[in-house]
N, C-alpha and C positions, 0 to 999 in steps of 0.2 A: 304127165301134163298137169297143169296149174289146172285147182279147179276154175269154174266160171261161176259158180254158185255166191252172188252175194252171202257172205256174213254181217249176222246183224251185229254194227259195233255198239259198245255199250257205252254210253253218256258220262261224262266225268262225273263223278257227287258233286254234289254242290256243297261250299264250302259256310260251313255255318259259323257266323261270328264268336270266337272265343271271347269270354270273358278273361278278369282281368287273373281268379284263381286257376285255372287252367294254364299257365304259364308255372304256376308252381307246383301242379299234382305230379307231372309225369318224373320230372328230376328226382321228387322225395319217392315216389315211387321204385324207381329205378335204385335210389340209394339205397332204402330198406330192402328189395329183392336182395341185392348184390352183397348188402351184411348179412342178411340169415342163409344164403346159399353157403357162404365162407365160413359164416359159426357153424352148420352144419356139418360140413365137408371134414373140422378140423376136431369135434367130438364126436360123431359118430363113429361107434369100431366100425374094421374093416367088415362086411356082412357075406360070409359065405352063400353063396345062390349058386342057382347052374342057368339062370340068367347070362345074355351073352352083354358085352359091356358097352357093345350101345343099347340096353334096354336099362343101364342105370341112373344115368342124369335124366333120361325123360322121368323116369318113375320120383324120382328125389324131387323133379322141379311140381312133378304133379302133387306131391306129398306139400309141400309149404307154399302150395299156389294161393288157396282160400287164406291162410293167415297172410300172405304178401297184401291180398286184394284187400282183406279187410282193415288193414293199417293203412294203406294206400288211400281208401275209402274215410278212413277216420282223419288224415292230417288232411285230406282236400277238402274235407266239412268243415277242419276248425280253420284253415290259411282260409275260405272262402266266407268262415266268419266273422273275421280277425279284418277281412277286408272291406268288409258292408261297416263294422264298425268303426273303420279308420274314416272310410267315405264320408258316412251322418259327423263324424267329429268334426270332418274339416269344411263339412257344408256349415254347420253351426257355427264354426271361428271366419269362415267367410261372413256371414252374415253379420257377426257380431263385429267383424273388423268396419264392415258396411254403414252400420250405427255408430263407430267411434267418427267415422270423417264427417258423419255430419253433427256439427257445432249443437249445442243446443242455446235458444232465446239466451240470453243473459239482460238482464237491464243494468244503466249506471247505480250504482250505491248512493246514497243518500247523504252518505258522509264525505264530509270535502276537508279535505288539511286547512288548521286554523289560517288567516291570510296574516302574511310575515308583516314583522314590527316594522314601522318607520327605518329609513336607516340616516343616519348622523356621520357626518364627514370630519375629520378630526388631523388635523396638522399646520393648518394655516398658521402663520403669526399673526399676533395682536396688532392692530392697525395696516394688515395688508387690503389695499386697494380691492374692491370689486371688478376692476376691471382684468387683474391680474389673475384672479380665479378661473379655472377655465369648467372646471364640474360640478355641476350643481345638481340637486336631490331629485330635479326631475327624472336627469341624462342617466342619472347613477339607479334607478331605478328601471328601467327600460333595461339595461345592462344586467343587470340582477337576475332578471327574468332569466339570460341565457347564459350562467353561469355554474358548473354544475353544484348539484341540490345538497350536496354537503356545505357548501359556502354562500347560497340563498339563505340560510339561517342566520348569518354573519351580519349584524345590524350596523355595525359601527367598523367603517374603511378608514385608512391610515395613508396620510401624504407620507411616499418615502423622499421625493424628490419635483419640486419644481425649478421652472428656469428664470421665474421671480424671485423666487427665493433665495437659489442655492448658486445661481449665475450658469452661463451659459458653458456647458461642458460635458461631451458624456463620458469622459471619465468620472465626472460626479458623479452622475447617473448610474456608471457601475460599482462604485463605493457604495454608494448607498444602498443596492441592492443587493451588495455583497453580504449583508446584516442576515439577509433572510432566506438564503441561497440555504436548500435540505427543508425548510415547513413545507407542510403540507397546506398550504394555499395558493392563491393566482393573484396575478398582477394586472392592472390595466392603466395601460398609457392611453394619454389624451393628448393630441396635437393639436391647433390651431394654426388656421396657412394666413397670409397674409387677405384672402377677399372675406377671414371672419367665418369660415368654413371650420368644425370642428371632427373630427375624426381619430378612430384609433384602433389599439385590436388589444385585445385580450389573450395575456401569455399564462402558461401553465406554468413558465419556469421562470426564475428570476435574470434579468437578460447579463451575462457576462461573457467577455469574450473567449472563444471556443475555437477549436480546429475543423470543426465539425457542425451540421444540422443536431437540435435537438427541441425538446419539446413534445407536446401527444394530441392527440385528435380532439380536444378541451380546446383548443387555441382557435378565437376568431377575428375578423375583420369587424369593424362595423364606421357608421357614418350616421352624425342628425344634423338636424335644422331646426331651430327654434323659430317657430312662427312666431308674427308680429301681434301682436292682441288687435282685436276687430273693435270699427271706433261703436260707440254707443249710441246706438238707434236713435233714444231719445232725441237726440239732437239734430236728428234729420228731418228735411220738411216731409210733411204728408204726403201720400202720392195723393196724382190723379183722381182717383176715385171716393176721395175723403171729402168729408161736409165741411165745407173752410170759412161758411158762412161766418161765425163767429171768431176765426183764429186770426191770429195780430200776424204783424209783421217778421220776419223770419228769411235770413240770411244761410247759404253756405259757403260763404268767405272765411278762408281763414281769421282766425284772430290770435293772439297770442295768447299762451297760456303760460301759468306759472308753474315752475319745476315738480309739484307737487299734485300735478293736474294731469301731466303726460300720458300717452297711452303706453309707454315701456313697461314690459311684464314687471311685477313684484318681486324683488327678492325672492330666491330660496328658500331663508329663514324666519318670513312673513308668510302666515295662513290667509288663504283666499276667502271672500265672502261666502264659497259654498261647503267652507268645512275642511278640503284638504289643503297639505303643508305643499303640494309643489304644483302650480298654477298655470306653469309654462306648457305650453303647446309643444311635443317634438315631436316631428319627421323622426322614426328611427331606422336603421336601416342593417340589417347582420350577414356578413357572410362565414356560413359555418363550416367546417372543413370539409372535404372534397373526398378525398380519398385517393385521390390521383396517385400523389406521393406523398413523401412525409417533410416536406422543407419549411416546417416552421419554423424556425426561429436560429438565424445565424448571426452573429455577432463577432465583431473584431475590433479592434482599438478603433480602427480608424474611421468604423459604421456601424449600424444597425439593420438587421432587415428582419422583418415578416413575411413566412410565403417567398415561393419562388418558381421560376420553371422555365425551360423555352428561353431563358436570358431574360424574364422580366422577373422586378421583386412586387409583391404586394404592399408594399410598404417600406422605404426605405430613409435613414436620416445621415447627417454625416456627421465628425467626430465634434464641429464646432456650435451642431443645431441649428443653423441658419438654412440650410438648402434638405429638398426632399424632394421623393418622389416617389410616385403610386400608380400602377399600371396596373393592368387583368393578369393575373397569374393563374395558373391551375389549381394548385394548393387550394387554393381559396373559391378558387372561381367568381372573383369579385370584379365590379367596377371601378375605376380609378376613382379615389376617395376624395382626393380633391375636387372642387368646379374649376380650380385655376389651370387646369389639364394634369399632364403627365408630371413637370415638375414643379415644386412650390415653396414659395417663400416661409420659411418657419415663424412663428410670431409667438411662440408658446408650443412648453413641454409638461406634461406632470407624471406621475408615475404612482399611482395607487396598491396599497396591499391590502388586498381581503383574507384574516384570516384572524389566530389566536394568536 
């Protein structure tokens, strides 16, 4: 019969957290046992005993135990020193990675790039009309600014083609630009719509007709407004609050003035009373590429366009310069360039090269 007598059952050990070297003692362990059991077994002569022959592998294993344990002993000292040193290394490149992401203070430099030469517009003919000009030093300046910084050096632009000039046609327009088709500079057209609205965009490549979109992320929209000059105070009565005891008689009735009196900005080529050569007030206005896609610039005999997407162009003229039109395109992500809406009367073309 079964006894009845509880046995005392014994507690599992408790299991003590290994480190990370204790994954590596037992295998080299095991590997060193198992090569000098083998080197043993294969130079030791056969050794006559009266030994029965299970009493010879215990005696052999007992014979190279202490050298097994003490190799055993010496590679888990150096793998578990090998590991504290690996540890401190990578605590220190943590740390040090720590300190690279944060920036250190920097301040601006003190040194600023000299500010660029006037620049000089250069293709007009001799006795052409002011009215027929459509880019003056202000607008060309304002342009300049977002042009890339190899061609902001470039002081002096070159008329390739106007519609004053050279008459109304774009195949003029791409003759002319055919001259310059492979330099390394940009182009900028200037349109003028029929409410007096000037507008245009900025190409990287000289516009000819193509099978194809081309062009590169340099290529912009833009639009200004030349505000009117503001009249002269002086000539205003006091207000309200002024001592008028002594002050005469004082009108703000028109009266007429003579041509030379006008509030119309000054010329271009006339310096203003404060020093600089371009005196004109502009609204300016840029839209710079998008990134959307790449349809800048597609051209065909019979059109031109800037910008595209979705069925709208950014820009568009037809082969005879008279009709245009300008919608929101993605390319650009611009507003229609015109105030006269979506399509507009042409009134003026010109076609500028910046470059050597």
């Amino acid at each position: 019969m079964p006894s009845t007598t509880d046995e005392p059952q014994s507690s599992p050990p408790s299991k003590t957290p290994q480190r990370a070297s204790s994954f590596f003692t037992y295998p080299v362990q095991y590997a060193v046992g198992g090569i000098l059991r083998r080197l043993n077994s294969e130079t030791s002569p056969p050794a006559i005993t009266t030994t029965t022959v299970n009493d010879t592998p215990n005696r052999r294993q007992s014979q190279f135990a202490p050298t097994a344990n003490s190799l055993s002993h010496s590679l888990a000292s150096l793998v578990s020193n090998t590991a504290r040193s690996l540890s401190s290394s990578t605590a220190d490149a943590g740390e040090d990675m720590h300190g690279a992401l944060h920036n250190p203070h920097r301040t601006a430099s003190p040194f600023q790039p000299p500010p660029l030469t006037p620049l000089s517009l250069q293709g007009w003919k001799e006795g052409m009309r002011e009215s027929g000009k459509l880019l003056n030093k202000a607008l060309a300046e304002e342009i300049r600014l977002l042009v890339p910084p190899r061609l902001q050096l470039v002081d002096e632009w070159s008329l390739m083609y106007s519609l004053e000039q050279n008459g109304v046609s774009l195949a003029t327009l791409y003759k002319k630009a055919d001259d310059y088709r492979g330099k390394r500079g940009g182009f900028v057209l200037v349109i003028k719509d029929a409410g007096g609205g000037v507008f245009g965009a900025y190409l990287s490549d000289a516009p000819h007709p193509s099978s194809h979109f081309y062009g590169n992320g340099e290529c912009f929209l833009w639009r200004a407004l030349v505000l009117t000059s503001l009249p002269d105070l002086a000539n205003l009565p006091p207000p309200p609050s002024a001592d008028t005891t002594n002050a005469i008689r004082m009108t703000t009735i028109a009266t007429a003035k003579s041509k030379s009196e006008t509030l119309s900005p000054p010329a271009s080529g006339h310096a203003s009373r404060s020093g600089t050569s371009t005196p004109e007030r502009i609204r300016f206005k840029a839209f710079p590429y998008s990134g959307v896609n790449d349809y800048m610039i597609f051209c065909e005999h019979s059109f031109l366009s800037v910008g595209g997407g979705d069925g709208h162009y950014g820009l568009w003229l037809d082969d005879n310069l008279e009709n245009g039109v300008s919608a929101t395109c993605p390319t650009f992500g611009n507003e229609p360039l015109s105030d006269d809406g979506t399509k507009f009367e042409v009134m003026g073309v010109e076609l500028w090269y910046i470059g050597s």
